[in-house]
N, C-alpha and C positions, 0 to 999 in steps of 0.2 A: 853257633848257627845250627839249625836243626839241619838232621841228614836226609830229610822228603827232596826226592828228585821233584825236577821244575815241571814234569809231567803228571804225578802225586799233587802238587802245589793247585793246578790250574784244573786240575777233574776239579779240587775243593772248591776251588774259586766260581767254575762253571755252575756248581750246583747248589753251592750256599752262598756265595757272592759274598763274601769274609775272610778274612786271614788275619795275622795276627804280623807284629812286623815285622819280624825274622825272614815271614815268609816274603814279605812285599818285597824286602832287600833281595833274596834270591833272584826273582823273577826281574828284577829292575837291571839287575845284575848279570843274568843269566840267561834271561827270558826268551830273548832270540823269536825267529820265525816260528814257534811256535805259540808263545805268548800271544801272537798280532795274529793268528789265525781266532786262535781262542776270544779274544776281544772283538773281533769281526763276527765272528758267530753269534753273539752277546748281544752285539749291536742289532745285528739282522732279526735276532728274535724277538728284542724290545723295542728297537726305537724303530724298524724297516729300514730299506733300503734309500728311502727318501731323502733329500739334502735339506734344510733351511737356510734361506737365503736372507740377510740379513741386511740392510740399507745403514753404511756407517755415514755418520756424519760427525766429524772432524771439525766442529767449532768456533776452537777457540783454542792458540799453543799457549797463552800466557800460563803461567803456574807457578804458586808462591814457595813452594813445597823445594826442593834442594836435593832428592835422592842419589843417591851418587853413579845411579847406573841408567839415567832417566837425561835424552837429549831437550828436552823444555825445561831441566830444571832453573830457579829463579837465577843464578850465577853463571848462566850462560849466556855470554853477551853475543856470542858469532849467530844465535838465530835470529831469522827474521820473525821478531812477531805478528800475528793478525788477530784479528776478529770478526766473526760474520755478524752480520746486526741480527737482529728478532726477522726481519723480515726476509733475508737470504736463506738462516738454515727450514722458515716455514716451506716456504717456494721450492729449495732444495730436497725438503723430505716427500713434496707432491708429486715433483717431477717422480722422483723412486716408485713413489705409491704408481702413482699412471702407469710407471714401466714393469708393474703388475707385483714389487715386494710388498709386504705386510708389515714387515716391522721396519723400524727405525730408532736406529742405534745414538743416541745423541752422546757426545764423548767430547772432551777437553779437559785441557790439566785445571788442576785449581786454582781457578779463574774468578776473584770476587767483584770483579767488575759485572756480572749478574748478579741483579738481586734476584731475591723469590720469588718473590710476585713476576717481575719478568720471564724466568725461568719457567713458572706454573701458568703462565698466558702459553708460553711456547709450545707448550706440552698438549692445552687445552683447545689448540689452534689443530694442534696434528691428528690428536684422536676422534676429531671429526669429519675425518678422511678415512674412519674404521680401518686403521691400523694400531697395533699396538707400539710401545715405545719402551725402549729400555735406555737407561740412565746410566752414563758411567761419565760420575763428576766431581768425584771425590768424597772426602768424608765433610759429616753434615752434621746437624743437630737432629734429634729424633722428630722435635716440633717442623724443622723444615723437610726430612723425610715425610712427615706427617702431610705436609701440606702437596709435596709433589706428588704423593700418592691418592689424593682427594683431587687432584688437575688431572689425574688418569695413568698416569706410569703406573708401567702393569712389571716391570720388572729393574733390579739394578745391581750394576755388576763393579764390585769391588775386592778387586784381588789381596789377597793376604800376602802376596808375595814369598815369604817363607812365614810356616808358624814356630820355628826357633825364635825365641825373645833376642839374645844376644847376637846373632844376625841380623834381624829385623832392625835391632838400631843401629847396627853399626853402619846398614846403608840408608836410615832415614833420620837422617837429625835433625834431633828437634822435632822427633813426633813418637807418640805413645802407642805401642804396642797394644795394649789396653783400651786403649780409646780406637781402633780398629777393630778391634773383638766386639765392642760395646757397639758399632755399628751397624756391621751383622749381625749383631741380637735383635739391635731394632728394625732394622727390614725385614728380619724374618716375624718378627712381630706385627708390625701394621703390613704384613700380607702380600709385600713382595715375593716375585719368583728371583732367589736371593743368587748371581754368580758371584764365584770368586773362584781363587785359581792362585799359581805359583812361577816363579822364574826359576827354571833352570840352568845352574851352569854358572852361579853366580859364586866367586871367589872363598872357599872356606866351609862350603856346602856340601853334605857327605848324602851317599844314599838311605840314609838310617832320619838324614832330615825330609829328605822328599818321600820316604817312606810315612814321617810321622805327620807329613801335610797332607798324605791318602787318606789318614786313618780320622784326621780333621775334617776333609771333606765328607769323609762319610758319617763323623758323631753329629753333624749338623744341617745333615741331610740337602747337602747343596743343589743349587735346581738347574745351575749351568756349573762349568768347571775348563777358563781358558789356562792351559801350559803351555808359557811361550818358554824360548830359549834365549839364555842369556846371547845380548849380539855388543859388543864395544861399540861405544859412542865416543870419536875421539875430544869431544868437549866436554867430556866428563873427567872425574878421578879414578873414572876405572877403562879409561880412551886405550889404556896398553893391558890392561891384561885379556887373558883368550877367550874364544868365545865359548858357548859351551857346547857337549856334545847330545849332537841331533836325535844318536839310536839312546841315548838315556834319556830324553824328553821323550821320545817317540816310546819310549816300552812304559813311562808312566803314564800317558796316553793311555795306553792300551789296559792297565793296571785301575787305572782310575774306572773304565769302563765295565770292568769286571765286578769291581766293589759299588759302582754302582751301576746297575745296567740299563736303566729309564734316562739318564739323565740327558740334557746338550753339554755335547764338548764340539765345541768349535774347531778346525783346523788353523791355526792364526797364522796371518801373515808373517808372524817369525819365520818360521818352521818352511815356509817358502821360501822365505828371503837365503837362509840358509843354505838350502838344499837344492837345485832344481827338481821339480816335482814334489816338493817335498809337501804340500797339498793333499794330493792324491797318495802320498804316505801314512799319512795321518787317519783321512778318512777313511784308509783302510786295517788301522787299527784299533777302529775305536769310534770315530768322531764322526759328525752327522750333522755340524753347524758350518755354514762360508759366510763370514763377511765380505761385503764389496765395496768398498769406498762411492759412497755417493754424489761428493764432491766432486765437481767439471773443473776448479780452478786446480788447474795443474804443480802453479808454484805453491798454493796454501798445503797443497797435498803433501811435499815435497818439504816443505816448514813445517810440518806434521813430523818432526824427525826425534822421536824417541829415541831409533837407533838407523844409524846409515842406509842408504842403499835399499829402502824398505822395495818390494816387490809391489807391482801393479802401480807407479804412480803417474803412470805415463800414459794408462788407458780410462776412458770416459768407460761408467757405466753397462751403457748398452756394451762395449768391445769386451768387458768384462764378462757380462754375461755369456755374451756368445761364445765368448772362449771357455769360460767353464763349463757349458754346455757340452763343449766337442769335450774335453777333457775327462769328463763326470760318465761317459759313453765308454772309454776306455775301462771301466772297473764296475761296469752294471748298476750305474746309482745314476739319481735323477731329479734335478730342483720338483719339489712341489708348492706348489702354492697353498700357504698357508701361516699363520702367525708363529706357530712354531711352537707351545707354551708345551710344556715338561709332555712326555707322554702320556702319564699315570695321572696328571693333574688335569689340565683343561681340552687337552691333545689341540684343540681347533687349528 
């Protein structure tokens, strides 16, 4: 490992927004209080002190998919499935719009009981409410990226989870490492604002791999970037091992911001769930996105269970806001109204 103090590391990083991995490792490793200074300054200069406020809508739990660290996966019988029809999550993303967000998050596991053309009516329904929409639905064909991006999604967000190959499948079987990469080529191709992002914490994962998932994010110029933390789901195969730890998500957070400083990073509901405050952690290392669950049905919210005990599924909307509101006043930052798109790119 090279012998540049974490203070050396982060002048570099401040000023060229680059490092090389040795150094990522240090600072992931070492970074401390002063890293999440340095990455809040970063933030404050490129993206302002402004929040985006994000309207999720939670779909649909079915999912064919089997991940072994994921509570919808297809082998788990103890959840309750649902579905909202075409006409629940339109209704559902207008109320949001009226309660004055812009975007809306449409999100469910891989779910083929939508077809396309269903899926691209839904989409074509919302964005004539002049909100924008981001997609996180799994992976696709480039022709049906093609087509939801010609219904108007303006953005989609598919996390790479780790980009180690030999991790990658050991928690997704039965699905091509390869054929994830090939996804994000084509989003970024037909003109999406492309997220993806990484789980931290997840069994057999060294800082030298969440180092090399920075260094991904940046060769591919990602336009969002969520880092949740690994949380046990005890219906999964990994229901007993630990969860992971929050100040090592939280300093790649901050790390991720540095190396790229325009971009959205989200504070995710993990990193809540986790932590108390752990919210207002994040966003003060770095991040500049809130999701809020847009969903009133309390049990679908709750059957939304990736991983246990998720935080917020007990409050409607508005209670949400209001409370992030007080919350957001504690550390000088403030919802604005607005779509939210990349700084450097469309800003609106």
């Amino acid at each position: 490992m090279k012998e540049n103090s974490v203070k050396d590391i982060l002048n570099k990083a401040e000023e060229k927004h680059s490092l090389d991995k040795e150094e990522i490792i240090t600072l992931l490793q070492s970074g401390g209080d002063e890293l999440i200074r340095a990455a809040d300054g970063v933030r404050k200069k490129y993206a302002g002190d402004g929040i985006y406020i994000r309207a999720l809508i939670e779909f649909s739990n079915y999912c064919t998919r089997t991940c072994y660290y994921c509570g919808l996966r297809a082998e788990n019988n103890n959840v309750q499935r649902y579905r909202m029809s075409p006409d629940e999550i339109v209704n559902t993303a207008y109320a949001a719009i009226d309660k004055g967000l812009r975007t809306i998050v449409l999100q469910s596991g891989e779910d083929c009981a939508f077809v396309m053309d269903e899926l691209c009516r839904i989409v074509e329904r919302i964005k004539k409410k002049d909100a924008a929409v981001t997609l996180s639905i799994g992976e696709k064909t480039y022709k049906e990226y093609k087509s939801l991006k010609s219904a108007g999604a303006d953005r989609y967000l598919l996390r790479i989870e780790t980009t180690n190959k030999e991790l990658y499948q050991k928690y997704h079987p039965k699905m091509s490492f390869e054929n994830r990469l090939r996804c994000l080529e084509d989003l970024r191709t037909l003109g999406y604002e492309v997220g993806t992002g990484s789980l931290i914490g997840l069994e057999g994962q060294t800082a030298e791999m969440i180092a090399e998932d920075i260094l991904f994010f940046k060769k591919i110029d990602a336009d969002m970037i969520g880092l949740g933390v690994f949380i046990p789901h005890p219906d999964t195969p990994l229901g007993c091992t630990a969860a992971g730890n929050f100040d090592l998500a939280l300093n790649a957070v901050a790390v991720t911001r540095l190396l790229l400083p325009d971009i959205n990073i989200p504070a995710t509901t993990a990193m809540e769930t986790l932590r108390p405050n752990g919210r207002l952690l994040v966003l003060s290392a770095g991040a500049n996105v809130v999701m809020l669950n847009a969903v009133e049905n309390s049990e679908q919210k709750k059957d939304y269970s990736i991983y246990p005990d998720k935080a917020g599924v007990n409050e409607g909307l508005e209670e949400s806001l209001a409370a992030l509101k007080n919350s957001l006043a504690k550390i000088g930052r403030e919802i604005i109204v607005s779509k939210g798109f990349r700084y450097n790119n469309r800003g609106e």
